[in-house]
C-alpha positions as CSV (number, residue, x, y, z in Angstrom):
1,X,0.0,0.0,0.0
2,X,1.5,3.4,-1.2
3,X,0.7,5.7,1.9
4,X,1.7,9.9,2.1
5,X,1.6,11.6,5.2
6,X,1.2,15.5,4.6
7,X,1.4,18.1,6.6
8,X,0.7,21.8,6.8
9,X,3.3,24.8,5.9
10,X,3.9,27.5,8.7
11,X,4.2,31.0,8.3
12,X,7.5,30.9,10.5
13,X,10.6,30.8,7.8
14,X,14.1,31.1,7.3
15,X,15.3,33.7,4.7
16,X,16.5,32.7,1.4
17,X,16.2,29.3,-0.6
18,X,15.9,26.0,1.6
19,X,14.9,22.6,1.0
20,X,11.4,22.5,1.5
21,X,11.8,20.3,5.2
22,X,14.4,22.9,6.3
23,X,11.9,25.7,5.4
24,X,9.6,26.1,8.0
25,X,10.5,27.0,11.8
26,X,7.2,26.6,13.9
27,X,7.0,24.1,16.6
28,X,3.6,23.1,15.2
29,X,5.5,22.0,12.3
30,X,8.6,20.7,13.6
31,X,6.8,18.5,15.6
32,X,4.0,17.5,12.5
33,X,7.6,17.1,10.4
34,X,8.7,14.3,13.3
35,X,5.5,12.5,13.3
36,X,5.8,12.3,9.2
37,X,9.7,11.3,9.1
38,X,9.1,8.2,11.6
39,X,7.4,6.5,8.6
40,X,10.2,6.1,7.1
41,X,8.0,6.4,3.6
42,X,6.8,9.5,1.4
43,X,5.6,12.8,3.0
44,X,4.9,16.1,1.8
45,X,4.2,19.6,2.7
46,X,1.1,21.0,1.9
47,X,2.0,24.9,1.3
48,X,-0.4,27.6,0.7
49,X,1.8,29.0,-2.2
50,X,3.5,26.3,-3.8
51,X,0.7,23.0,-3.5
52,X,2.0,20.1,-2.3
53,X,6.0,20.2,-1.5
54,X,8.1,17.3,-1.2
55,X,10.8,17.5,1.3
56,X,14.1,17.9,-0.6
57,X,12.5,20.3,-3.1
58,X,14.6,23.7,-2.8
59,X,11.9,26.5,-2.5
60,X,12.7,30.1,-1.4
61,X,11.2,31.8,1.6
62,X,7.8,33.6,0.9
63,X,5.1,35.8,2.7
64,X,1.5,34.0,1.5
65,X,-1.1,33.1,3.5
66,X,-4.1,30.6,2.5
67,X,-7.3,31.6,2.9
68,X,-9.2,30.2,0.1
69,X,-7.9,27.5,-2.2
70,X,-8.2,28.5,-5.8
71,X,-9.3,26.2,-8.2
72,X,-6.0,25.4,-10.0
73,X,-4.5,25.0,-6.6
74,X,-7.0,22.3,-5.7
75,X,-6.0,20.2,-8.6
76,X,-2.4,20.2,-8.6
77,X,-2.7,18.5,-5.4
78,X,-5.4,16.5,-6.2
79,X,-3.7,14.7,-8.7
80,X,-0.5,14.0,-6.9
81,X,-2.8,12.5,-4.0
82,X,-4.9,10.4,-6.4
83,X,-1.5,8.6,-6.9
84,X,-1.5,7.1,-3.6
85,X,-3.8,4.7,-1.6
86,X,-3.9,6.2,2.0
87,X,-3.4,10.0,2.9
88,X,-2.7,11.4,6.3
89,X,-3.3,14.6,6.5
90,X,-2.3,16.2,9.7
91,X,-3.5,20.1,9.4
92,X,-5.8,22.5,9.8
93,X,-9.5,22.0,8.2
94,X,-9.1,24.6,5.9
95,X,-6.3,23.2,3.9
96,X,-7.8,19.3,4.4
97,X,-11.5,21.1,3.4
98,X,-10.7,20.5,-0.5
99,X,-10.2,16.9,-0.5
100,X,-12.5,15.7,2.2
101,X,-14.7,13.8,-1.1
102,X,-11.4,11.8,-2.2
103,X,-12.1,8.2,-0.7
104,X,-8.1,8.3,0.3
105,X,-7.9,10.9,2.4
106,X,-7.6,10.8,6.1
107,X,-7.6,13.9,8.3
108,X,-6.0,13.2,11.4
109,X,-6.2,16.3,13.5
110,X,-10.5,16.3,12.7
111,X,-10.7,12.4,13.2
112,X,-9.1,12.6,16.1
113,X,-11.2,16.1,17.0
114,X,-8.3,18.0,17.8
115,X,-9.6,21.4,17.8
116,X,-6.8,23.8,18.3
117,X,-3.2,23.9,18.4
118,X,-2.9,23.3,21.8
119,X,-4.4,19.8,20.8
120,X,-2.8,19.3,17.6
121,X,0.4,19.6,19.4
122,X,-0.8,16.6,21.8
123,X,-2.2,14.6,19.4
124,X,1.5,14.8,17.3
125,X,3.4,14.4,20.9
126,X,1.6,10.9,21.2
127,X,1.5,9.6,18.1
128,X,5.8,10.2,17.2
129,X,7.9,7.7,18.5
130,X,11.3,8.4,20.4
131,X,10.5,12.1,20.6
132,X,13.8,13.3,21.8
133,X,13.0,16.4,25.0
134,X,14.1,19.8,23.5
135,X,12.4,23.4,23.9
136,X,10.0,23.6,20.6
137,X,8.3,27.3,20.4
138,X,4.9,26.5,20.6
């Protein structure tokens, strides 16, 4: 079974061009970027500007923030997830909102009705394995 886990882009950045796991700073998605190593299988980035990022993609910083997914938007990363059997998606509703109707597609945070950050951040701390103690911003 081809699984993806995805999770959501932060608005916290380093300056300049990074690989796309290197990219974002937010303890939100360091710890989101933990759970989605430990597979040890593919993962992306859902970003509100660029789709769906794989990790080793070099992307430079930028300033967007999503608010409503235009169309073209919704089906570049449509059809990269049609190309997998299972999707995890751990983010916020309104990115995961677009693809609730694909029969893949598993929302982890709403599943699991995690409904704030303060939760999300839970939900991620007990679900990553060997989660090594050091200060995240949260």
């Amino acid at each position: 079974m081809k699984v993806l886990r995805v999770i959501a882009c932060g608005s916290k950045k380093r300056k300049g061009f990074h690989k796309a796991k290197d990219l974002y700073l937010g303890g939100l998605f360091i710890l989101a970027r933990r759970w989605a190593e430990q597979s040890q299988g593919n993962w992306a980035i859902l970003s509100a500007k660029h789709g769906l990022l794989f990790p080793d993609e070099i992307v430079e910083s930028y300033d967007y923030t999503f608010k409503k997914a235009p169309k073209d938007w919704i089906i570049k990363v449509g059809t990269i997830l049609t190309q997998f059997d299972q999707i995890l998606i751990a983010a916020p509703k309104r990115y995961v909102k677009p693809f609730m109707g694909y029969r893949n597609v598993y929302p982890v945070f709403q599943i699991a009705k995690c409904k704030g950050i303060g939760y999300q951040q839970q939900w991620l701390k007990e679900h990553t394995f060997n989660l090594e103690e050091e200060k995240i911003d949260e």
